[in-house]
C-alpha angles and dihedrals in degrees: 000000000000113000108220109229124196125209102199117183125161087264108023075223106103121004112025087045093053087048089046099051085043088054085053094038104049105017113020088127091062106032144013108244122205133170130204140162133225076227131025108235094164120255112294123248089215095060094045101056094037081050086049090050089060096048092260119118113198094167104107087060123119130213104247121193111202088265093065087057104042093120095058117099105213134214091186139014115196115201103200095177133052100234092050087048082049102056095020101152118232103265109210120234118024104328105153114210120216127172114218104164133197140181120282107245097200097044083045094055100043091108102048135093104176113095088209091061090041100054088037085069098043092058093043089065088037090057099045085051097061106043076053084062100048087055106036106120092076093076104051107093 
């Protein structure tokens, strides 16, 4: 049977989608992959063409707030942001919580203007998630 997996970040509109389309896109035969945010911001148009770039096509995401979800019984809930490990709600069962953080794209490009540096950090973190993913048995305990 499928574990559910949750990517929660502050937005659902980054980082928890890109983990969530590299859980589809690596490992959907093994688990169920969802994203949500403590906060809906709207999906980014960054992430999803740095996730495009790398074969994987997130825009038909939506941005999910935990409300949206309620109905999921989770095995595991990934925080991949502080403020989202900070004010992570109690999930019910046997949800088990584990805080995996990454930079935040969008507050890391704020001051840039070149197209060239932002997309460069997009795809850092894009990168680091999903080396996170293909690994990420090892952190289900």
């Amino acid at each position: 049977m499928k574990k559910n997996i949750l990517f929660l970040c502050t937005g659902n509109s980054c980082r928890s989608q890109m983990a969530e389309g590299w859980l589809r896109h690596l490992k959907e035969a093994h688990f169920n992959a969802y994203s949500a945010g403590i906060e809906q911001h709207g999906l980014n148009s960054h992430a999803v063409q740095v996730m495009a770039e790398a074969g994987v096509d997130i825009s038909h995401h939506q941005s999910n707030s935990l409300d949206d979800l309620a109905d999921v019984d989770f095995d595991y809930v990934f925080t991949v942001c502080g403020h989202a490990h900070e004010t992570c709600p109690y999930f019910p069962g046997s949800a088990k919580v584990i805080h995996v953080g990454f930079d935040d794209p969008p507050k890391l490009t704020e001051s840039l203007t070149e197209e060239s540096e932002i997309l460069d950090c997009y795809r850092r973190v894009r990168d680091e998630i999903k080396s996170f993913i293909q690994e990420i048995e090892k952190h289900l305990t």
